[in-house]
C-alpha positions as CSV (number, residue, x, y, z in Angstrom):
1,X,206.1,-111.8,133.3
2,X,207.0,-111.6,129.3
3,X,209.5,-109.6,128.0
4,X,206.7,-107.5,125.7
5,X,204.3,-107.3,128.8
6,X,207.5,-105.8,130.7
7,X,208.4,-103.3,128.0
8,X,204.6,-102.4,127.4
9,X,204.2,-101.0,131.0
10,X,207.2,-99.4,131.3
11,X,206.6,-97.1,128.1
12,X,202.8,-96.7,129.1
13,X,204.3,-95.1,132.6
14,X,206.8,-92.9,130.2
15,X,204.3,-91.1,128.5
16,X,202.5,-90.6,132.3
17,X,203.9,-86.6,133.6
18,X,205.6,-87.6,136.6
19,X,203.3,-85.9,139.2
20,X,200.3,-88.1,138.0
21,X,202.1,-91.2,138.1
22,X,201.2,-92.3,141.7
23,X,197.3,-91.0,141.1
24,X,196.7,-93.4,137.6
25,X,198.9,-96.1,139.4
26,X,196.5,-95.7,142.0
27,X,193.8,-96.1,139.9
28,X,195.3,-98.8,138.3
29,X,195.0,-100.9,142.0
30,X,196.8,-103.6,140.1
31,X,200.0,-102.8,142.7
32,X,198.7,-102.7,146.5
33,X,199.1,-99.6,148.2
34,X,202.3,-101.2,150.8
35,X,203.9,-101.9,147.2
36,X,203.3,-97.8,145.9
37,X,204.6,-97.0,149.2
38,X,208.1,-98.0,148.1
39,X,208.1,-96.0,145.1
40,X,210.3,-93.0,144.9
41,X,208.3,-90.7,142.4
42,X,210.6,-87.7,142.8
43,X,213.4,-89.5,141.0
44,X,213.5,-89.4,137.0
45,X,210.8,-91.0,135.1
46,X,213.0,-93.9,133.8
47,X,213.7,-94.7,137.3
48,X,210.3,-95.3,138.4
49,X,208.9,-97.0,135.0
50,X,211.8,-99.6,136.0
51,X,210.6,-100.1,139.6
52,X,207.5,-99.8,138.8
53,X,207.9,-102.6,135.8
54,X,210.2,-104.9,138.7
55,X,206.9,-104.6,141.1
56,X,205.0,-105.8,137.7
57,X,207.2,-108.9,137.9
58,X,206.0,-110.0,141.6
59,X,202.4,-110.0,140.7
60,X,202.7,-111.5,137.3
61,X,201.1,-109.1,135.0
62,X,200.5,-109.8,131.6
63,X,199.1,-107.8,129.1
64,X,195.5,-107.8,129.7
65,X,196.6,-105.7,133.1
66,X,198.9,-103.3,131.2
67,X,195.8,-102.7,128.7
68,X,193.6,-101.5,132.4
69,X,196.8,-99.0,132.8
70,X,196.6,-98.4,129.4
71,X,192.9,-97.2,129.2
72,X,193.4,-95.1,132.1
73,X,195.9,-92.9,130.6
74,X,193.5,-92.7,127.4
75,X,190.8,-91.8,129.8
76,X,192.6,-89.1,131.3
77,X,194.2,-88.0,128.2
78,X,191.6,-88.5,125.5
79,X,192.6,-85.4,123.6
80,X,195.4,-87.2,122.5
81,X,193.4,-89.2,120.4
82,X,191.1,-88.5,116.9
83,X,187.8,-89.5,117.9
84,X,184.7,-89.8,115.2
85,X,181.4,-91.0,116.1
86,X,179.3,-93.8,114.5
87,X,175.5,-93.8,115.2
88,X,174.0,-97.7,115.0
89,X,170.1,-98.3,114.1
90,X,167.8,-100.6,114.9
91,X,164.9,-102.1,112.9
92,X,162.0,-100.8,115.2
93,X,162.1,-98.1,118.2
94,X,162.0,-101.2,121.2
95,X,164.0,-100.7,124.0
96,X,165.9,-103.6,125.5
97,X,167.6,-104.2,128.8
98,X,171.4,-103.6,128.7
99,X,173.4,-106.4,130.4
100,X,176.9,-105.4,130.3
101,X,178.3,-108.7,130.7
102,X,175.8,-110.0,127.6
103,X,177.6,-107.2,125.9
104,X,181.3,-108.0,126.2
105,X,181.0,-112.1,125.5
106,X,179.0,-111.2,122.1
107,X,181.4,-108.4,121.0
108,X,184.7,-110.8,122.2
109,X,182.8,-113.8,120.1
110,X,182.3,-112.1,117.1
111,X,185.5,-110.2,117.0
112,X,187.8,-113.3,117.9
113,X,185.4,-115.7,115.4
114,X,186.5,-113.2,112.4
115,X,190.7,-112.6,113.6
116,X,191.8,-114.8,116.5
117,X,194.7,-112.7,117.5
118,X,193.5,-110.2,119.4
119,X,193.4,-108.4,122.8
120,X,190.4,-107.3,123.8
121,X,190.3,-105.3,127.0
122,X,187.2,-103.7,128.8
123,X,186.9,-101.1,131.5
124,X,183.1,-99.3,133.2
125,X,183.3,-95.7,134.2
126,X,180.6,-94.0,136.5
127,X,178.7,-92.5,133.2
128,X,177.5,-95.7,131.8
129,X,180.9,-95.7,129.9
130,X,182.3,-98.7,128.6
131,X,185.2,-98.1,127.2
132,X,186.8,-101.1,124.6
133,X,190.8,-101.3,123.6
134,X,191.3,-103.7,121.1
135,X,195.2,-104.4,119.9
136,X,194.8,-106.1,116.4
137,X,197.4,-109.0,115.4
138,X,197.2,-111.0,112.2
139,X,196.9,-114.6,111.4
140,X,200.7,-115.2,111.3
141,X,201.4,-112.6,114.4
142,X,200.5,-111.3,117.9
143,X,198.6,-108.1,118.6
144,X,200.1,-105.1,117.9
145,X,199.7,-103.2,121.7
146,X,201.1,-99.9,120.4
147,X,198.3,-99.1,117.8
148,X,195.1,-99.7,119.6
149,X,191.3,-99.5,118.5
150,X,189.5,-97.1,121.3
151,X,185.7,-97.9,121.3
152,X,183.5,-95.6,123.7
153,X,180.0,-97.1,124.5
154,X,177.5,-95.3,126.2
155,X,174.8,-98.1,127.2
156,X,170.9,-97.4,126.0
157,X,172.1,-95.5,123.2
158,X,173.1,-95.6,119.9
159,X,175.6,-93.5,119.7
160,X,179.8,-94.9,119.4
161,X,182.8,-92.6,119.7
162,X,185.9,-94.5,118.2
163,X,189.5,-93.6,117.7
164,X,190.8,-96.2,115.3
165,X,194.0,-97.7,114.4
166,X,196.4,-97.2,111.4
167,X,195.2,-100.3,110.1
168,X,192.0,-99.1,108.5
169,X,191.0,-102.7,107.5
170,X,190.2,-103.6,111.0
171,X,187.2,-101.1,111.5
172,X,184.5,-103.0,109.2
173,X,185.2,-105.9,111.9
174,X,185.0,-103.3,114.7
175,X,181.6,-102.1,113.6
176,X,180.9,-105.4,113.1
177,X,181.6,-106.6,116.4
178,X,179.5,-103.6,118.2
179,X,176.0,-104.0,116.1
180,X,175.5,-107.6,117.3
181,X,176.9,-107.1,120.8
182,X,174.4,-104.0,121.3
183,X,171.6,-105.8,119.1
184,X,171.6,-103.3,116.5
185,X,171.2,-103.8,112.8
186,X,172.9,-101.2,111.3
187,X,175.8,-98.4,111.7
188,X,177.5,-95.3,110.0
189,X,180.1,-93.0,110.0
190,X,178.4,-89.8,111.0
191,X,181.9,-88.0,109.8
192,X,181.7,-85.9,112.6
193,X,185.5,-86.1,114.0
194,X,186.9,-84.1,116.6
195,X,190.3,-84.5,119.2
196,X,187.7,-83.7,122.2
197,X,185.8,-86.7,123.0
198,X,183.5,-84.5,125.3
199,X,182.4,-81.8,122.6
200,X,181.5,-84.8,120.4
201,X,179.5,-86.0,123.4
202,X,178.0,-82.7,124.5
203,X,176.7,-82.7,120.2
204,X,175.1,-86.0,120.1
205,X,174.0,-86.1,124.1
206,X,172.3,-82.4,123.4
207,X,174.3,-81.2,126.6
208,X,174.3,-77.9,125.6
209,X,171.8,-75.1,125.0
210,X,169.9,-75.3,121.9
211,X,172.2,-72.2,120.7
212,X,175.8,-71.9,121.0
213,X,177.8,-69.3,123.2
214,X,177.8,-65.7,121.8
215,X,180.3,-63.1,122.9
216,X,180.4,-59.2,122.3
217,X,183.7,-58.5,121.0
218,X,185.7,-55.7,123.1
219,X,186.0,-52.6,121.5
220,X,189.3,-51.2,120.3
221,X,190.8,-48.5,122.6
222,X,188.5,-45.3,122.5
223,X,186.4,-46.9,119.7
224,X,183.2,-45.7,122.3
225,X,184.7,-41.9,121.8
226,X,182.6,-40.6,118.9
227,X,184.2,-37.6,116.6
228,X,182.7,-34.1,118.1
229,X,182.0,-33.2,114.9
230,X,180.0,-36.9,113.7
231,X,176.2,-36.7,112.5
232,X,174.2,-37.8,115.5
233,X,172.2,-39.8,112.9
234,X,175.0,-41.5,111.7
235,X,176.1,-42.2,115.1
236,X,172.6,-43.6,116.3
237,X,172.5,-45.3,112.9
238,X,175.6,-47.4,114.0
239,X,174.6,-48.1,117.5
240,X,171.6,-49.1,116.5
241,X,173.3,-51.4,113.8
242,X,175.1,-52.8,116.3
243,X,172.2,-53.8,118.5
244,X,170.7,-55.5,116.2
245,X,173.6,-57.5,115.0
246,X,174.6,-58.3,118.8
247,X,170.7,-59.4,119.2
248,X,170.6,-61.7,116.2
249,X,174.2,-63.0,117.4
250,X,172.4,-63.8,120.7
251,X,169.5,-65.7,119.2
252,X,171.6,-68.0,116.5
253,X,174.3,-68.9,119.1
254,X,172.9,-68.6,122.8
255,X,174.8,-68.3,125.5
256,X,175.2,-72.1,126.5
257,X,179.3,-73.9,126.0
258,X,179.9,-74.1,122.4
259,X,181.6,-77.7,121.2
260,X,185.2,-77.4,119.6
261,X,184.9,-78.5,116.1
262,X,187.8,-78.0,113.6
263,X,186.5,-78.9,110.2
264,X,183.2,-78.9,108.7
265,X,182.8,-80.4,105.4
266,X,179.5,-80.2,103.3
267,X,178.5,-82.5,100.4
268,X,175.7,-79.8,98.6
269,X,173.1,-81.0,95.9
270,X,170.4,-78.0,94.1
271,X,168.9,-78.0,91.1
272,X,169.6,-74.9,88.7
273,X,166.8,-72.7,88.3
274,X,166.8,-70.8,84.8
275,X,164.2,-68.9,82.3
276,X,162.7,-71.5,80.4
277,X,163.5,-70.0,77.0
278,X,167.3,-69.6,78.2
279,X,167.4,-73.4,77.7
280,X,170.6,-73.4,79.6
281,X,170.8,-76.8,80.9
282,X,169.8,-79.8,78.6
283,X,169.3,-82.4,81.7
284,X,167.5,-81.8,84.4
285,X,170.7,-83.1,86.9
286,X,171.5,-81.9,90.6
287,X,174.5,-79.8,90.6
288,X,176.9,-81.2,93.7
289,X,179.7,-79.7,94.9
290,X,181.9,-80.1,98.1
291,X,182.6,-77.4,100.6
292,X,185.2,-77.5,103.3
293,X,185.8,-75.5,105.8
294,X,188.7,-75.3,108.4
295,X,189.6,-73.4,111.8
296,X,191.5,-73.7,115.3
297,X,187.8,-73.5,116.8
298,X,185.2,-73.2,113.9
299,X,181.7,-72.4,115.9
300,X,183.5,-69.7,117.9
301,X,185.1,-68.2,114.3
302,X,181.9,-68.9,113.2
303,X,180.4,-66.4,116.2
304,X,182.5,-63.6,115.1
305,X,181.7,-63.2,111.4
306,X,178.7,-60.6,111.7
307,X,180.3,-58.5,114.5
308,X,183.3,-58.3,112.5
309,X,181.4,-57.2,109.6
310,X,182.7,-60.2,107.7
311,X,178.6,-61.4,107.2
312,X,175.4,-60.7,107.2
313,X,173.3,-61.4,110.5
314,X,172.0,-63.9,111.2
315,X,174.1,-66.1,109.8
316,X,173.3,-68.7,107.2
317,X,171.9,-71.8,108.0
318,X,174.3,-74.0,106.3
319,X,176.6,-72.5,108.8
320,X,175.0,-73.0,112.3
321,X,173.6,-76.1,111.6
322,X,175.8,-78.6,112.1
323,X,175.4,-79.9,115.7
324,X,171.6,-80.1,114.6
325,X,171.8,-82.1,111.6
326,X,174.7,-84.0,113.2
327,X,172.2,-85.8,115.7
328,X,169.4,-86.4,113.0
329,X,171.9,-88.3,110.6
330,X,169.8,-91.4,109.9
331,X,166.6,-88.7,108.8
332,X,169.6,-86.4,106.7
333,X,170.2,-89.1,104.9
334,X,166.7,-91.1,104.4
335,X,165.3,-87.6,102.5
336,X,166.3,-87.0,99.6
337,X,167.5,-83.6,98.6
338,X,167.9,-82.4,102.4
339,X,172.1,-81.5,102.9
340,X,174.6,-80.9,104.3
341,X,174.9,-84.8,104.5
342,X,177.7,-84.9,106.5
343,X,180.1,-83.3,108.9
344,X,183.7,-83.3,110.0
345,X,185.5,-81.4,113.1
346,X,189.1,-82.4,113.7
């Protein structure tokens, strides 16, 4: 087995915690189960990453085996990774029979027929999952295993979550690569990032309600004592105040999961609308502007704003559509005028 193969496995098992080393090895089933049984997982990690790298040796792995392992830790631990999602097009609305292994000797051709030194490394999951590592070299020098492309394909759609590498010349060839292997014409960056893979999902798949999750904020200690001596009419005032900002809440944001999105990022464009006489503006030219905006959890900060009494309810548009206008990208962007154009969550 080669040195870098040798050194490649034994880091991947590193970064495993050691109580879920004998499950993804498992998993792995490149090692038989008589050879796991000589294992000793309860000694220290750099132990078993050196038995585990000598049991390696006696089935000659090479590095497309250490990639499988590799992808299973990914799998497992996909919050590790920035994920943003592309959305491909085709010319008409046809539908075409997948065939999976059509797929993977189009997208190996046309990778390898623009940079020859490459790994390219597939694995299926039960969802109709296909997920795609691809270590990049250069013309003068082998792959690079430690800074991987991650493609994630879900089959009869057109939808592509991938966390690239550093090397951000490599991605026009990855996007390449996945239009003519899925038959597609075109592809964009929907900038709609995010370190969880399966909120990303659960936006583009519509696996959640239509509205997002609303929660009545607790009440401070005794804040449901009213003063003996409050107006009853201001009292019912507030109640009633509170109802209706609770019922609002309720229809913008539903009650269904809410996806964790960190950033949100707007590119605006409105026309200035002023008295004629005023003459304020001497072209008639869009006024564009960008708008960021950042949090820990930004649909569930979002969700707070009116009963906090930092907003208005219901809340504005701009701010609770983004999983909406997310999914019709391609229409976003083929009218003009019609913004926010694009979206961005971790």
């Amino acid at each position: 087995m080669d040195e870098t193969v040798a050194e490649y496995i034994r880091r991947t098992v590193l970064k495993i915690p050691r109580d879920e080393i004998k499950m993804m090895l498992q998993k792995w089933g490149f090692l038989s189960e008589a050879q796991l049984q000589t294992l000793n997982f309860h000694q220290i990690k750099d132990n078993i990453s050196q038995e585990v790298v000598q049991l390696c040796e006696e089935n000659s792995a090479d590095i497309k085996q250490a990639a499988v392992l590799d992808i299973i830790y990914n799998h497992i631990y996909q919050n590790k990774r920035m994920w943003s999602v592309y959305q491909m097009k085709k010319s008409g609305e046809e539908l075409e029979y997948f065939d999976i292994t059509d797929f993977k000797k189009k997208f190996k051709r046309r990778l390898r027929s623009a940079l020859k030194n490459v790994t390219i490394t597939f694995k299926e999951y039960e969802d109709n999952a296909i997920w795609i590592r691809v270590a990049w070299g250069t013309p003068h020098k082998k792959p690079n295993q430690y800074k991987p492309s991650y493609v994630v394909y879900h089959s009869q759609t057109p939808y592509v979550f991938i966390s690239s590498s550093v090397l951000k010349s490599t991605l026009p060839l990855l996007c390449q690569a996945l239009i003519v292997a899925s038959n597609y014409h075109d592809i964009r960056d929907m900038e709609l990032r995010s370190h969880s893979l399966n909120s990303l999902k659960d936006i583009v798949f519509k696996r959640y309600s239509q509205n997002f999750q609303t929660c009545t904020p607790k009440p401070l200690q005794g804040g449901n004592v009213e003063p003996e001596n409050a107006d009853i009419r201001i009292v019912e005032e507030n109640r009633s105040e509170k109802e209706r900002i609770h019922r609002l809440n309720q229809e913008v944001f539903g009650s269904g999961p809410q996806p964790k999105l960190e950033f949100a990022q707007y590119r605006l464009e409105t026309m200035f609308k002023s008295d004629p006489k005023m003459d304020v503006l001497d072209k008639k030219e869009p006024f564009r502007c960008l708008v960021k905006f950042s949090s820990p959890h930004l649909l569930e900060s979002l969700k707070f704003l009116a009963p906090a009494g930092m907003a208005d309810a219901p809340l504005s548009p701009l701010l609770t559509c983004i999983p909406h206008k997310a999914r019709n990208y391609f229409k976003i962007r083929e009218k003009k005028g019609l913004y926010p154009e694009s979206f961005v969550s971790p």
